[in-house]
Every structure is written in structure tokens, then in C-alpha cells.
Biopython code that builds the backbone (N, CA, C, O; Angstrom):
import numpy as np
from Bio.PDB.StructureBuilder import StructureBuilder

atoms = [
    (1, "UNK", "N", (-1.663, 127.098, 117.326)),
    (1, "UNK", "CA", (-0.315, 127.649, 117.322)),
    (1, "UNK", "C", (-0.202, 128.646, 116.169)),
    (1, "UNK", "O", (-0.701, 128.281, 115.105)),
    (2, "UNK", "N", (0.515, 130.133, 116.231)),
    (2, "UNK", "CA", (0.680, 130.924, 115.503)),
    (2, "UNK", "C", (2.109, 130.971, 115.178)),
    (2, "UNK", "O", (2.943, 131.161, 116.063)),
    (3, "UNK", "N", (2.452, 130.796, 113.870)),
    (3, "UNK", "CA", (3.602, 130.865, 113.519)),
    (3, "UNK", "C", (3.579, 132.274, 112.147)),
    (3, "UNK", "O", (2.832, 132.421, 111.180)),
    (4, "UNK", "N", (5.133, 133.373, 112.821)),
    (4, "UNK", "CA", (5.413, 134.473, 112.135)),
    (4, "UNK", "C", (6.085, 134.342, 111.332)),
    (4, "UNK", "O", (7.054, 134.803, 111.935)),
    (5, "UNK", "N", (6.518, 134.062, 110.288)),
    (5, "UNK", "CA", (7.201, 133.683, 109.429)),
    (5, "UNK", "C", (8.635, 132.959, 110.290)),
    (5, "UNK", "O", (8.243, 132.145, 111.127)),
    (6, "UNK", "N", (9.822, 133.064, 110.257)),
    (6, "UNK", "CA", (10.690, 132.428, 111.025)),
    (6, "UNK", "C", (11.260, 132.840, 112.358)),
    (6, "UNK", "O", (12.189, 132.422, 113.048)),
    (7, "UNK", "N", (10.118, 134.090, 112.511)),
    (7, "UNK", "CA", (10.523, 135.168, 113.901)),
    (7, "UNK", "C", (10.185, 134.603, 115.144)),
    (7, "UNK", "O", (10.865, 134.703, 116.165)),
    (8, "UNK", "N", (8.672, 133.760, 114.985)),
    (8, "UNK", "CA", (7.936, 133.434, 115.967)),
    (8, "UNK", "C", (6.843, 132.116, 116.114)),
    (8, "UNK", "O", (6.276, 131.837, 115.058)),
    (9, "UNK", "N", (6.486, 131.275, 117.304)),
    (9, "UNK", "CA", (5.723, 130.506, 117.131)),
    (9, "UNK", "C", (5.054, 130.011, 118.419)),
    (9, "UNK", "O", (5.516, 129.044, 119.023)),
    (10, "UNK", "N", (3.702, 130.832, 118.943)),
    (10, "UNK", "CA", (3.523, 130.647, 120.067)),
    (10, "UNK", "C", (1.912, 130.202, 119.925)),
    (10, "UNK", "O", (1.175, 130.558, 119.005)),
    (11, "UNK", "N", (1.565, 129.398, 120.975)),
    (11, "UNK", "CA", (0.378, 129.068, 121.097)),
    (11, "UNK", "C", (-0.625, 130.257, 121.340)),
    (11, "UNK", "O", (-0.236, 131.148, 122.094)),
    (12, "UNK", "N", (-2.007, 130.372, 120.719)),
    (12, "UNK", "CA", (-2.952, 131.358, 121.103)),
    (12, "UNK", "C", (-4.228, 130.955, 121.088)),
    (12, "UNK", "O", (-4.587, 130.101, 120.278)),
    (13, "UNK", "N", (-5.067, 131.499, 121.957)),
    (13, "UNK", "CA", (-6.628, 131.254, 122.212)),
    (13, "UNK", "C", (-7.462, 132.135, 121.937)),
    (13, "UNK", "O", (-8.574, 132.190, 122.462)),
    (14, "UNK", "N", (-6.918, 133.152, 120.847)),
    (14, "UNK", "CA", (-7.557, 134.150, 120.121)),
    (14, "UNK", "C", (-8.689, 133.858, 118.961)),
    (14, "UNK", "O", (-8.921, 132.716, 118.564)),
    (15, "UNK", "N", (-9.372, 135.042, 118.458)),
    (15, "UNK", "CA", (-9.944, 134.780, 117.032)),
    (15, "UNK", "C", (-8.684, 134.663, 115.769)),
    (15, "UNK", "O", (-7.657, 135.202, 116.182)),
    (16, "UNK", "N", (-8.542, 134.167, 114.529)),
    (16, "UNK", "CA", (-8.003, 134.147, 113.674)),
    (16, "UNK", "C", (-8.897, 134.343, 112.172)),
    (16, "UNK", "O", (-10.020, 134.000, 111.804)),
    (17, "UNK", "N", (-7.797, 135.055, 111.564)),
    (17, "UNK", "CA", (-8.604, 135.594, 110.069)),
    (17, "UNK", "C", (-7.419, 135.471, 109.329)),
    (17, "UNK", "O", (-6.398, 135.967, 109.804)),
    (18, "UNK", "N", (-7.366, 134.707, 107.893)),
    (18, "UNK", "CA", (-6.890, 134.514, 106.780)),
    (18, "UNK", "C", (-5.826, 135.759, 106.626)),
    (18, "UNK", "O", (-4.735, 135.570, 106.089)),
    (19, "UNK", "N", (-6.135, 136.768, 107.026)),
    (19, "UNK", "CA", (-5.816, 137.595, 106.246)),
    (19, "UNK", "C", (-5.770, 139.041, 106.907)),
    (19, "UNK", "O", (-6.935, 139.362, 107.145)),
    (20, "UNK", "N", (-4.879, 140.046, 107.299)),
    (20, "UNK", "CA", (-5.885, 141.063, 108.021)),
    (20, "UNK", "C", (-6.331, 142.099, 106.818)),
    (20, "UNK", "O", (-6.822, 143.125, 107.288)),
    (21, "UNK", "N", (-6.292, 142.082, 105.769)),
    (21, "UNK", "CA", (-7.721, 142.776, 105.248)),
    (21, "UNK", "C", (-8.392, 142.821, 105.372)),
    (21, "UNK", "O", (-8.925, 143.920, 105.221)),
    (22, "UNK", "N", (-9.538, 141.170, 105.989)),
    (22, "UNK", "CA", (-10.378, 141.179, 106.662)),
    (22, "UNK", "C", (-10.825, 142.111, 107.873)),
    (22, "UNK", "O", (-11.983, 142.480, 108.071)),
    (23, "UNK", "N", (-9.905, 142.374, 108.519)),
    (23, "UNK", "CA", (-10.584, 143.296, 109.556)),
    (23, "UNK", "C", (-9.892, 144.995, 109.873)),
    (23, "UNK", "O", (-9.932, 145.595, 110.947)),
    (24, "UNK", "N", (-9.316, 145.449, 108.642)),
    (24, "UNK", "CA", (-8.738, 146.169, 108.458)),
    (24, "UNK", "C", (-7.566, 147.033, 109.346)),
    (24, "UNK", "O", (-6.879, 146.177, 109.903)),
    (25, "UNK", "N", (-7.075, 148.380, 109.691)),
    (25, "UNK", "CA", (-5.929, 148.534, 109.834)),
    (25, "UNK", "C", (-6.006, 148.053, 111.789)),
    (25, "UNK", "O", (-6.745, 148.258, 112.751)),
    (26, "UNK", "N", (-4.338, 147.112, 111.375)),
    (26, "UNK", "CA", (-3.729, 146.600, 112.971)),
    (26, "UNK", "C", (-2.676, 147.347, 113.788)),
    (26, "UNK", "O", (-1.516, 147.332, 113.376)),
    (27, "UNK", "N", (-2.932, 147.893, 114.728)),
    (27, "UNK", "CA", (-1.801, 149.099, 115.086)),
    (27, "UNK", "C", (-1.442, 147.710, 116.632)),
    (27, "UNK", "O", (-2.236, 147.148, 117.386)),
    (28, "UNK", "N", (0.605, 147.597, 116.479)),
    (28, "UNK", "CA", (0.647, 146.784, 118.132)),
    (28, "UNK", "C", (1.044, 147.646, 118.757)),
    (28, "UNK", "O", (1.738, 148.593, 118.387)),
    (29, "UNK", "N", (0.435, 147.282, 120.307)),
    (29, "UNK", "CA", (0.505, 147.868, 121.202)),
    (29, "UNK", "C", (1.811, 147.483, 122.649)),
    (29, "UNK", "O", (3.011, 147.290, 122.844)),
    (30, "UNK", "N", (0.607, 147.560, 123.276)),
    (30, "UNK", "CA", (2.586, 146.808, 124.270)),
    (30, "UNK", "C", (3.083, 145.712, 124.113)),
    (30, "UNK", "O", (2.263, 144.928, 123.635)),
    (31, "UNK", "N", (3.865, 145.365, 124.258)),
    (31, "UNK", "CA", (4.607, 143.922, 124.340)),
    (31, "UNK", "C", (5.372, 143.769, 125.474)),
    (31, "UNK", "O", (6.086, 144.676, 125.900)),
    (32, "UNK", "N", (5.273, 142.664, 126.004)),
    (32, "UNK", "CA", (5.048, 142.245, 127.097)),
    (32, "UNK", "C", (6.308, 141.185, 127.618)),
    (32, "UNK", "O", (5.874, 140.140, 127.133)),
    (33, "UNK", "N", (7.059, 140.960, 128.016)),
    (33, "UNK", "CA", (8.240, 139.670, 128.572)),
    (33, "UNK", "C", (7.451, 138.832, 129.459)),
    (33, "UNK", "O", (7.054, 139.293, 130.529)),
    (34, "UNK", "N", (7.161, 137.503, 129.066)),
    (34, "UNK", "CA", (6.392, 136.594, 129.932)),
    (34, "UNK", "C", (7.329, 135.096, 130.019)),
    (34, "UNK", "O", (6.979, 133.949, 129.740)),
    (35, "UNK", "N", (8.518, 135.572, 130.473)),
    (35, "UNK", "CA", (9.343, 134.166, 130.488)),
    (35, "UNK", "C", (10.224, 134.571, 129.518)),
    (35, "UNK", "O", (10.211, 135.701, 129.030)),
    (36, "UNK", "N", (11.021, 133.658, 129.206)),
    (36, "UNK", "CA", (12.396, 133.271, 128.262)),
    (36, "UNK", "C", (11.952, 132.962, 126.838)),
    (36, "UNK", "O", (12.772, 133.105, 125.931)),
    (37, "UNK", "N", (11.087, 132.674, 126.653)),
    (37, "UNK", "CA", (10.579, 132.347, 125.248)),
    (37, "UNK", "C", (9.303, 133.043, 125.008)),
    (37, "UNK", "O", (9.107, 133.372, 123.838)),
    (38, "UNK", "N", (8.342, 133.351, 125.922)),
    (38, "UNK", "CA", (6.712, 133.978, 125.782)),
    (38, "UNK", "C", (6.985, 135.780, 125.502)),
    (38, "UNK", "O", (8.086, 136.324, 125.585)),
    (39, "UNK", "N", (5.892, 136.357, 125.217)),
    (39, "UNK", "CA", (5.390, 137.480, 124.882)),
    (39, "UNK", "C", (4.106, 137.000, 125.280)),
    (39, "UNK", "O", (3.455, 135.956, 125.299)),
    (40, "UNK", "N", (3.984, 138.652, 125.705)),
    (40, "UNK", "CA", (1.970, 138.723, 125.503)),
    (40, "UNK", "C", (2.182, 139.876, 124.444)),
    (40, "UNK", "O", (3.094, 140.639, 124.763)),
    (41, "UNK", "N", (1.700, 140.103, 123.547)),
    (41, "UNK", "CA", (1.209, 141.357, 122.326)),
    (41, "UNK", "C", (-0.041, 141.589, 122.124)),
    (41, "UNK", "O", (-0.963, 140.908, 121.675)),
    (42, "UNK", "N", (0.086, 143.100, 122.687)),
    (42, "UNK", "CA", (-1.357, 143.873, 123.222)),
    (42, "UNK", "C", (-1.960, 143.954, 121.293)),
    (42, "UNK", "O", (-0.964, 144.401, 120.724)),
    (43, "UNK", "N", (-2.770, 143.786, 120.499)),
    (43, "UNK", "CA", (-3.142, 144.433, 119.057)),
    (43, "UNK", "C", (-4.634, 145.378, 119.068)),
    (43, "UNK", "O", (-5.706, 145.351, 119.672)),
    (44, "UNK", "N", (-4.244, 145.866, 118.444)),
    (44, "UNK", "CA", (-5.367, 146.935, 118.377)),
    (44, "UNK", "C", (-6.384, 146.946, 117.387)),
    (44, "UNK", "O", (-5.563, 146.671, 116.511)),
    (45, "UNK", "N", (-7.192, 147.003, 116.905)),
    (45, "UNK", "CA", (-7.688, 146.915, 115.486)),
    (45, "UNK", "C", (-8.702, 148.111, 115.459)),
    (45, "UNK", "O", (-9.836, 148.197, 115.932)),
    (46, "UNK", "N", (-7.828, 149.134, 114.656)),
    (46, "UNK", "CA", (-8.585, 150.531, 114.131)),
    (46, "UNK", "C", (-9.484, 150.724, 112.830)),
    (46, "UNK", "O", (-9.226, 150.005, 111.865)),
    (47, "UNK", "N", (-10.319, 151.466, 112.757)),
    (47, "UNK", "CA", (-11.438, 151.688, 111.701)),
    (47, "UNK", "C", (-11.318, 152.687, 110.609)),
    (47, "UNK", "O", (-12.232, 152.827, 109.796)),
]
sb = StructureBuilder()
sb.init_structure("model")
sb.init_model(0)
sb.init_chain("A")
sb.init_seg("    ")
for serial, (resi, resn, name, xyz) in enumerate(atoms, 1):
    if name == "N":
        sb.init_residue(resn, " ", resi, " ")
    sb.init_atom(name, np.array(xyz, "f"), 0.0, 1.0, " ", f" {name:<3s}", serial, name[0])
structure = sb.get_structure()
């Protein structure tokens, strides 16, 4: 489960990193309405 500070808190089956410094700059992309409570959020990760 990913929780956004008090904005958000949805389950994910993604990779996760501490930190995104680790994988440097994150540009989001579409966002998505998947129900009454869901999002899908497209992320990008540029070099």
C-alpha cells in the first residue's frame, strides 16, 4: 500500500525506492478515473 502524505492511499504492484533521487527526474503523466476511489497514474522517469 502507497500512502501520499494525507492526499492518498492505494494499493500497488510496482517497484518502490526510498526516495526518488534514487532514480532521478519523475515527470506524471495521465491520470486516469478507475472507480470512486481508484486512479491509475501513468509516471515517467526521465534522464
Amino acid at each position: 500500500v502507497i500512502g501520499i502524505s494525507d492526499v492518498d492511499l492505494q494499493p500497488c504492484g510496482g517497484t518502490h525506492v526510498k526516495t526518488t533521487a534514487e532514480i532521478g527526474r519523475v515527470r506524471i503523466g495521465k491520470i486516469e478515473n478507475k472507480g470512486k476511489h481508484n486512479r491509475r497514474i501513468n509516471v515517467h522517469l526521465e534522464e
